[in-house]
Every structure is written in C-alpha cells, then in structure tokens.
C-alpha positions, 0 to 999 in steps of 0.5 A: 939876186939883185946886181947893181953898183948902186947900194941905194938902188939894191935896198931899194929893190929889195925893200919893194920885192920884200914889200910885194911879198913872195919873193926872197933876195938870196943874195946881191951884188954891186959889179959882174965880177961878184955876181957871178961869184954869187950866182954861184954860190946861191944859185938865184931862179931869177937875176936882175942885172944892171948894165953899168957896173965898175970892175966888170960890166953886165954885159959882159957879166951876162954869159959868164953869169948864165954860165954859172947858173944856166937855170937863172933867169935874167932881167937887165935892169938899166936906164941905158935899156931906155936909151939904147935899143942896141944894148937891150937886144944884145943883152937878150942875145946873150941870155937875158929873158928881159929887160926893164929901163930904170927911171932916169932920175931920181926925181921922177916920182912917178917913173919910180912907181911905173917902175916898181909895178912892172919889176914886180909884174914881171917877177911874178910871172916869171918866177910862175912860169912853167921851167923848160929843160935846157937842149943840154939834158935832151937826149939826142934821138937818132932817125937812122935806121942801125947799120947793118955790117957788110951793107 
C-alpha cells in the first residue's frame, strides 16, 4: 500500500514496484485518515508511509494504521526522514520497520535513481523475510509450580 498526498509520487511509486516486478499495489492513499481505512479493508503486508499528509499526518496515522493491521510492515517514506533524525526514530518507536528519505527535489535525477534501487531492495527483503508471531498470540507460560490447598 502506498500512502502519499502527492498523486504524482503515488503513480510514480506504483509504476516502479509494477516495473521491478513481484510486487502488487493493494491499495493507496493520499492522507492518515484514509490509510487506516485501507489498511483496513485490504490488509497490506507492507505499507509505505509519507509523513506530511493534510488531514492526519503519518505520524500520527502510524500507531492507528499498526493498530488496524498489526501484521503490516511500515516503511516511512519522507524527505523529512533526511532532515530530522528525531522523526525517523520516533516513527520506528511507533512501529515502523524502516525508513527511506524521498529526494528532496524533483530534479535531482540521480537522487530518484538511488531512491528507487533502495525502495525496491528493501521491499524485497521484506516482503522475503521470515513472519514472526506477534507477543499477543504467545501463550503465556507459568514457571511456578501449582498451588497446593492448605500450603
């Protein structure tokens, strides 16, 4: 799932992913308030996740998103990862597996080029990486030895 408010960037994304092969866009969307609608609904493995967005911002789309879909994995994809290391780490204390700085400028040909050969590098070993099972399926094991009535 691609969330961005920038359409441009959201087809741009997709094309690449669609280009690269082996990866299916299951749906996008351009603020928080509607990604965790469509996290959802299509119950993405992998969510890649701008942080400025009007309406409800990633950051705070993040936990709600995770709450949604605990299963997904989110990569913040922002130029504001570049600038502000205190956000990027505040995103991967929310839950986020990742994150990626979007090239500043549009111009920046080759920015765009590093950018899309590491999106689709850490897709791909995502999207191969073995599931572990969240703390909430666990059963809880005892270590105490059972309690003895009248002891």
């Amino acid at each position: 799932m691609i969330v961005d408010d920038s359409a441009v960037i959201r087809g741009m994304i997709g094309r690449w992913l669609t280009e690269a092969g082996g990866f299916d866009i299951v749906a996008t969307a351009s603020n928080g308030r509607m990604a965790v609608d469509a996290a959802e609904r299509s119950k993405p493995e992998i969510i890649l996740l701008d942080i400025e967005m009007p309406e409800v911002d990633g950051l705070a789309a993040l936990p709600l998103i995770l709450k949604a879909h605990p299963a997904s994995k989110v990569i913040v994809i922002s130029t504001l990862t570049q600038r502000n290391a205190e956000i990027s780490l505040k995103c991967l204390s929310l839950g986020a597996v990742d994150y990626l700085a979007k090239p500043e400028s549009a111009r920046a040909v080759g920015a765009a080029a590093d950018f899309r050969r590491d999106l689709v590098e850490k897709l791909r070993a995502l999207s191969e990486a073995k599931v572990r099972p969240s703390k909430a399926h666990v059963a809880p094991v005892s270590v105490l030895p059972p309690r003895v009535p009248g002891l």
